[in-house]
C-alpha positions as a Markdown table, in Angstrom:
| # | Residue | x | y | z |
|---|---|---|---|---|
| 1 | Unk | 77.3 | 74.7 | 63.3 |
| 2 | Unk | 75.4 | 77.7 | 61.9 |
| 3 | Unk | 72.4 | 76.9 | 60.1 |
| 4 | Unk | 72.4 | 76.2 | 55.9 |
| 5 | Unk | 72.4 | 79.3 | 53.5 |
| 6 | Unk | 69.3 | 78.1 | 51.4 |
| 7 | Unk | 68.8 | 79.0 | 47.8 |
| 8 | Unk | 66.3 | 78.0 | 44.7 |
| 9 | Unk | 67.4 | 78.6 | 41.2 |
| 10 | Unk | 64.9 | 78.1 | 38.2 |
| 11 | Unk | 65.7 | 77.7 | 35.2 |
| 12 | Unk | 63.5 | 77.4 | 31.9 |
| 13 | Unk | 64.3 | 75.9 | 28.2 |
| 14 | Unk | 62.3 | 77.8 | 25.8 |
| 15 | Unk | 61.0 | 76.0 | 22.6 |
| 16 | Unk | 59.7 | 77.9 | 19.9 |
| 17 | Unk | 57.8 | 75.8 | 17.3 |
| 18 | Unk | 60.8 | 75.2 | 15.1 |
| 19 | Unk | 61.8 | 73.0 | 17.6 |
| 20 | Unk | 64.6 | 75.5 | 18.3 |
| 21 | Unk | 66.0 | 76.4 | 22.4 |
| 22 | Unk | 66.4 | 79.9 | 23.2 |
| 23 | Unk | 70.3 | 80.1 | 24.3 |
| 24 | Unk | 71.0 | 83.3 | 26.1 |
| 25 | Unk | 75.0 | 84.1 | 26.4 |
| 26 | Unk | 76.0 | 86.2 | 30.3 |
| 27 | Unk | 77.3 | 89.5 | 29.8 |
| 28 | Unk | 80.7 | 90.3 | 32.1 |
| 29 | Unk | 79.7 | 88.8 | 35.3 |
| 30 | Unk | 82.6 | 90.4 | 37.8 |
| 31 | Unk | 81.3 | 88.7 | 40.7 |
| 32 | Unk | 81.9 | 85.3 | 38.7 |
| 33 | Unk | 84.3 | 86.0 | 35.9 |
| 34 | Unk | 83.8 | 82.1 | 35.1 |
| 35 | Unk | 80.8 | 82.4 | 33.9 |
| 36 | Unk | 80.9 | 85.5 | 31.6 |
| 37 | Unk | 80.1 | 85.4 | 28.3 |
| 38 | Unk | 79.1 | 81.7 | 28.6 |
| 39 | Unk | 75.8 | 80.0 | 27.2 |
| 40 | Unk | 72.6 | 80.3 | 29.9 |
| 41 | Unk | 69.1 | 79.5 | 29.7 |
| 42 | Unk | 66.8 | 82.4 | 31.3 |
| 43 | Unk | 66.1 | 82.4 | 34.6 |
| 44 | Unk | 67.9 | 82.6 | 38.3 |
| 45 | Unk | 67.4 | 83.2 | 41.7 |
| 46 | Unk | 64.0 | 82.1 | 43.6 |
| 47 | Unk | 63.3 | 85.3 | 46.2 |
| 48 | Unk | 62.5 | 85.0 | 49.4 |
| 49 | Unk | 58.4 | 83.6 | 49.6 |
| 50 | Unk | 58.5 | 83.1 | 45.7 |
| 51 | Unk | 57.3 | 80.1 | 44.4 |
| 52 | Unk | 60.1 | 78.4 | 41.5 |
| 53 | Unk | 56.9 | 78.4 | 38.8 |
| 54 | Unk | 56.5 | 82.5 | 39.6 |
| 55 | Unk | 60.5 | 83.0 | 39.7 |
| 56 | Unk | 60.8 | 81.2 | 36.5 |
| 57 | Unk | 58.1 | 83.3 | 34.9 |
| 58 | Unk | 59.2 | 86.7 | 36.2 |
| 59 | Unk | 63.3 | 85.9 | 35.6 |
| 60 | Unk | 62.1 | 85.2 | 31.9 |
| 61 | Unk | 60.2 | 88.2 | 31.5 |
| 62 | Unk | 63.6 | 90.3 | 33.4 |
| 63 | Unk | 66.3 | 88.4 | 31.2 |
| 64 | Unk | 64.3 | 88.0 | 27.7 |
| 65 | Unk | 60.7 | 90.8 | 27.4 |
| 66 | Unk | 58.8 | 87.2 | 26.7 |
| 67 | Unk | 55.9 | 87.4 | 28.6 |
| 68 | Unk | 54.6 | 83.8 | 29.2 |
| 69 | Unk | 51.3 | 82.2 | 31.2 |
| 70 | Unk | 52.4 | 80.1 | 33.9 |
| 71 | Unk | 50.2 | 77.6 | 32.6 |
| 72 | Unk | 53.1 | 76.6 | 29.6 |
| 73 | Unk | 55.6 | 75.7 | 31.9 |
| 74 | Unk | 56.3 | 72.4 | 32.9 |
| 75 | Unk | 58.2 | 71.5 | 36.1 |
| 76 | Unk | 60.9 | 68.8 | 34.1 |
| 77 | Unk | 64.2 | 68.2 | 36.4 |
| 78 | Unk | 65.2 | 69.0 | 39.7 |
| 79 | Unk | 68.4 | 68.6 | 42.0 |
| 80 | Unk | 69.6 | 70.1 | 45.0 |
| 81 | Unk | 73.6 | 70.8 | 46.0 |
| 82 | Unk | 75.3 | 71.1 | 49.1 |
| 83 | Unk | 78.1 | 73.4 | 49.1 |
| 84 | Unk | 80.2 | 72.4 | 52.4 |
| 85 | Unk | 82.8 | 75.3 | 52.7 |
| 86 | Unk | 79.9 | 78.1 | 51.8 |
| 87 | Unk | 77.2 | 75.7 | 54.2 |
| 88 | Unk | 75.2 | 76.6 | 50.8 |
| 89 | Unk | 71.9 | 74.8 | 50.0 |
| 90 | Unk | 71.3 | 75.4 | 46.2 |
| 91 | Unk | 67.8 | 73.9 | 45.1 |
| 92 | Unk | 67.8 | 73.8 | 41.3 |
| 93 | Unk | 64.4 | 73.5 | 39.1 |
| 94 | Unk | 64.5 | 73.2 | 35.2 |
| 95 | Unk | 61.5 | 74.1 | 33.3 |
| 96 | Unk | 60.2 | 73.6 | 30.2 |
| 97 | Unk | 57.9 | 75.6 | 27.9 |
| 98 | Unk | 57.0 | 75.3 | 24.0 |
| 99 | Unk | 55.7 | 78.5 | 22.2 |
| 100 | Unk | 53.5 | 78.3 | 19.8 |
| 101 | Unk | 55.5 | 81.5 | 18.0 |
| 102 | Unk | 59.2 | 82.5 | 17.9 |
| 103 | Unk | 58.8 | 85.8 | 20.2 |
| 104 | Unk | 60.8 | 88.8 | 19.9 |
| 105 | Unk | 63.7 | 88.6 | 22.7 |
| 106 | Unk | 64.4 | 91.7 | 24.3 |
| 107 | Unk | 68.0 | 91.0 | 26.7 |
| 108 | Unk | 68.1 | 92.5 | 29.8 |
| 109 | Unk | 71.9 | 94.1 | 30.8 |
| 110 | Unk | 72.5 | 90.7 | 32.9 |
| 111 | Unk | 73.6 | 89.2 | 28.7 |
| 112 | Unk | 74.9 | 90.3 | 25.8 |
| 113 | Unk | 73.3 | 87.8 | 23.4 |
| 114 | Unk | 71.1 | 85.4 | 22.2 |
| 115 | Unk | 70.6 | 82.8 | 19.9 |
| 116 | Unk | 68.4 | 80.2 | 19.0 |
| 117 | Unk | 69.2 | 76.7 | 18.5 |
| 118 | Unk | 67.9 | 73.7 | 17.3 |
| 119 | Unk | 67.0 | 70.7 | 19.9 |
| 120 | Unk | 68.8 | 68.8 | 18.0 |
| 121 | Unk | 72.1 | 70.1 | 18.3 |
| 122 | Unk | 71.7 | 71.4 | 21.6 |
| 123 | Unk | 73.9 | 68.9 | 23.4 |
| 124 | Unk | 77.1 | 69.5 | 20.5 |
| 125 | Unk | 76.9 | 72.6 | 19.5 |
| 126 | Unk | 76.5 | 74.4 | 23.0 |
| 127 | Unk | 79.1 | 74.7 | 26.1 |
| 128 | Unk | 76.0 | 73.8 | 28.8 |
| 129 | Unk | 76.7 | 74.1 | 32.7 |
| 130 | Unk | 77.0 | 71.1 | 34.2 |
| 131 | Unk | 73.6 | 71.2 | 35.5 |
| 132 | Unk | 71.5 | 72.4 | 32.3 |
| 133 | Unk | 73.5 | 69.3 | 30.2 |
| 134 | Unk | 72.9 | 66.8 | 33.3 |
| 135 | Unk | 69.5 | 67.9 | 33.2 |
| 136 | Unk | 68.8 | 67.8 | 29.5 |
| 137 | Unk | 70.0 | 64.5 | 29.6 |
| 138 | Unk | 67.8 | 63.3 | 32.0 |
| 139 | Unk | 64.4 | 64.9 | 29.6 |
| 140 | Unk | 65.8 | 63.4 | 26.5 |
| 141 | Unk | 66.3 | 60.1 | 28.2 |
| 142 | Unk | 62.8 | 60.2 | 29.5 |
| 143 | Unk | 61.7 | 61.7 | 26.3 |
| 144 | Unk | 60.2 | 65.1 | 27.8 |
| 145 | Unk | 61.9 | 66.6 | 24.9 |
């Protein structure tokens, strides 16, 4: 058997001081039509010798112009997928990181949107990927939110 494909994704819920959650929305994703124009939090793939923390930071810098000190982000939820027929390894990591400010959001061409929403209604008022709503679960439960 060949050896695993291995992958990190990290993943970061912004919270501005309004206790609100920055919600981006994909842009036309050809490569996975399912997830196009659907609600995602900033972030993605870990490269190769990348730590998750340093992915995290530089995928929200890429996706959203926020500029944020590592030092904000909180390592909150973790899981990690095997994917049989792809022999896929998928490591997921879920920040989180309160700003003291709502920051101007600047979209990258990966979405066409964004919106902010409050904590609060997070869980009924967004369509979340399994993960993200798994994984918010898990903080509110264990009251990280």
């Amino acid at each position: 058997m060949a050896k695993p494909i291995l992958e990190s994704v990290a993943k970061v819920l912004i919270i501005n001081q309004k206790s609100e959650v920055l919600i981006l929305t994909v842009g036309e994703y050809k490569a996975r039509p399912d997830k196009s124009f659907k609600p995602d939090l900033p972030g993605g793939l870990v490269d190769y010798g990348e730590t998750e923390l340093a992915a995290v930071v530089r995928e929200l810098n890429e996706e959203t112009g926020i500029k944020a000190s590592p030092k904000l982000f909180k390592l909150v939820y973790a899981e990690t997928d095997f994917f049989e027929k792809e022999n896929k390894s998928v490591s997921k990591f879920l920040y989180l990181a309160t700003l003291t400010e709502i920051p101007v959001v600047t979209i990258s061409w990966e979405h066409s949107g964004y919106s902010w929403v409050p904590l609060s209604d997070l869980m009924d008022s967004v369509e979340l990927r399994p993960f993200y709503r798994h994984a918010i679960k898990y903080c509110f439960s264990h009251r990280l939110l």
